[in-house]
N, C-alpha and C positions, 0 to 999 in steps of 0.2 A: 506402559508408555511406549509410544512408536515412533523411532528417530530416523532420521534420514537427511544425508550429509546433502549440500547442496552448493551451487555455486553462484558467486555473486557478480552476475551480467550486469554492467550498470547498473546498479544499483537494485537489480532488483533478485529475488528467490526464482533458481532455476533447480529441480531435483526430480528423481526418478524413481518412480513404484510403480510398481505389475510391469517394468520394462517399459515403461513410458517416459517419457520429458515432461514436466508437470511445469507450470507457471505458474505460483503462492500466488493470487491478485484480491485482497480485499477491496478493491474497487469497483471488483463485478460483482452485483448480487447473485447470479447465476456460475453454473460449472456448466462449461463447452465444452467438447472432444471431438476430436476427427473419428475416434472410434466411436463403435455401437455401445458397447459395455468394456466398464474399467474396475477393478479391484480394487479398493480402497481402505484402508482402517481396517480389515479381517471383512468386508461387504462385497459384494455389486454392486455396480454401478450404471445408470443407464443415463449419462450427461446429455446436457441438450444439445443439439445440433450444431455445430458453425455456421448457421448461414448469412450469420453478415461475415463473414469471411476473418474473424478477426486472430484464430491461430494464424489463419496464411499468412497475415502483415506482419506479426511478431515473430512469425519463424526467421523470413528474412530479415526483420530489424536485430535478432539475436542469435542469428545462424545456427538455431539448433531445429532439431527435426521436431519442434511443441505437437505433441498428439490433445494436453489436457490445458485448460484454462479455469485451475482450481479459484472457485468464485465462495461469497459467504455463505450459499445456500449449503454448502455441506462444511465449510468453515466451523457455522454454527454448532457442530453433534461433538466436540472437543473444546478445549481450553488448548492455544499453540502457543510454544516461544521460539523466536528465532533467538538463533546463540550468533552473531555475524562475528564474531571472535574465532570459535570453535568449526564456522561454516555448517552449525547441524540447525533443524526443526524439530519439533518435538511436540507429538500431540498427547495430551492425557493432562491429568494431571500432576503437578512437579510440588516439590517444596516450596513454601512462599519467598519471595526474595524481595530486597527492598528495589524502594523507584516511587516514582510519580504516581498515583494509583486516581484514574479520570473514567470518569465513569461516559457513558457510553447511549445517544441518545441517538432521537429519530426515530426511521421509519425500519422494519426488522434485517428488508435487505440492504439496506445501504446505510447504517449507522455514521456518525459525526459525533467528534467531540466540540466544547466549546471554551474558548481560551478569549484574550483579546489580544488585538492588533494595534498597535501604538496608543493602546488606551479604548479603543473603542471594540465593542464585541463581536466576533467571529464564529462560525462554523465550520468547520475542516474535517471531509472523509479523509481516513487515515488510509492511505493506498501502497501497499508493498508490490506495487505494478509502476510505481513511480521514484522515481531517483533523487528526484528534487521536489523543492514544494513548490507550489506553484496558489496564483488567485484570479480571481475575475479582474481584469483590468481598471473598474473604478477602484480597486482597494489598492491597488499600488501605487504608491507616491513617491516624492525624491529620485533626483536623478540615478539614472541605470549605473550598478559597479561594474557593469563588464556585461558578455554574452555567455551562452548556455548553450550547446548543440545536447540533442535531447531526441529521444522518439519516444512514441504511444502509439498504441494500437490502433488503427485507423485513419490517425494523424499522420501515419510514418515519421521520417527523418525532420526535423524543423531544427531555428534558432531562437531563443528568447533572451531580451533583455534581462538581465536579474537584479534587483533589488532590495538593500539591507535595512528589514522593517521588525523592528523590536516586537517579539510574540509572549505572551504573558499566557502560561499554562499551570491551572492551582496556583500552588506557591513559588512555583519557579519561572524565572526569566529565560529567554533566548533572544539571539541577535541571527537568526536565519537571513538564509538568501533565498530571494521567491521568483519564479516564473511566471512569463504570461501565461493564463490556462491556455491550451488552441482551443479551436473555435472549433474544433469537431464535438468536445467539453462542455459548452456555452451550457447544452441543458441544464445541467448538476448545481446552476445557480437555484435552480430551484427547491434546491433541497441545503445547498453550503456555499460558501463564498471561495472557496478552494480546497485545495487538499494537501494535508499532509505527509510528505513524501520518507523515504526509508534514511535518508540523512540524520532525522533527528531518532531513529527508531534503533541509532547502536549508542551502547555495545548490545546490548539485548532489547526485546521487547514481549510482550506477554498479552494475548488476544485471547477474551474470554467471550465473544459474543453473543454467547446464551445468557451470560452472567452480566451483559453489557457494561464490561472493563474493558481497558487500556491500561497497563503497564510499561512506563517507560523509565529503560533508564539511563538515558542520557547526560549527560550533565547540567547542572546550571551555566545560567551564559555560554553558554556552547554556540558557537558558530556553524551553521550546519549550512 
């Protein structure tokens, strides 16, 4: 197993291997890098290009010097759990631990889980690139509790309204607060109806992508 401590930028997995800045993003099915070749898991690495620029926008939105934008294409060759307690990651396999155990659907690079939303049934990429959760705007209802200042890659810095809409996952409930997706987002309608963000993903959670799980363990009724 191979850990590495990491820090928690808003919300999201910031850590460093082969002397890089690494950004955990299960939201991209792809790995970016400003470099040519990266070291990885005991491998090489030949990541794809940046060319829609989107290390540049998250280095400024997280003022770290991002060289990697670890995506699910190499997610998938391990089982990971973040520990947001301990602040480590851990790839390999671990002892089993309990939690929510949701299995893991879709298309290979950008999997979704499927839960429902005030009763009626949803889709939601689980994104460790996102702070909050957020939806496509027809799925939000009931007046706004408040605002959200928030950034994404490409979207930069924004605000969103958020709203407390009761999420039903297996056997357990939540009372999350959701965001508008931005409109840089819009496409990902076509695969989920939003995404779920690292709020409901502590104290820990457990990505087996190969194995297409989710492990979460959260709590019941948890307000995230």
């Amino acid at each position: 197993m191979q850990s590495y401590e990491f820090e928690d930028i808003a919300g999201t997995v910031v850590f460093r291997a082969d002397n890089r800045w690494v950004l955990l993003d299960t939201g991209s099915p792809l790995t970016f890098a400003a470099c040519r070749s990266w070291n990885f898991l005991g491998r090489p690495r030949e990541p794809a290009p940046d060319i829609l620029g989107v290390l540049a926008s998250v280095r400024e939105l997280l003022d770290r010097r991002l060289e990697v934008l670890l995506g699910c294409d190499l997610l998938r060759e391990l089982p990971f759990e973040i520990d947001w307690e301990a602040h480590e990651v851990r790839f390999g396999d671990a002892p089993g631990r309990g939690g929510l155990r949701l299995p893991l659907a879709g298309p290979q690079g950008l999997p979704f889980v499927r839960g429902a939303l005030a009763g009626e049934p949803v889709r939601l990429i689980p994104d460790t690139g996102a702070g909050i959760n957020y939806l496509v705007a027809e799925r939000l209802r009931g007046p706004a509790a408040g605002v959200h200042r928030d950034f994404y890659p490409l979207a930069g810095r924004f605000e969103t309204p958020v709203h407390r809409i009761p999420l039903t996952l297996g056997e357990r409930e939540f009372t999350p607060s959701w965001g508008k997706l931005p409109p840089v987002l819009d496409p990902l309608r076509l695969l989920a109806d939003g995404i779920l963000g690292t709020t409901l993903m502590r104290p820990r959670v457990r990505f087996d992508l190969a194995g297409r799980e989710l492990t979460l363990e959260a709590a019941p009724l948890a307000v995230a």
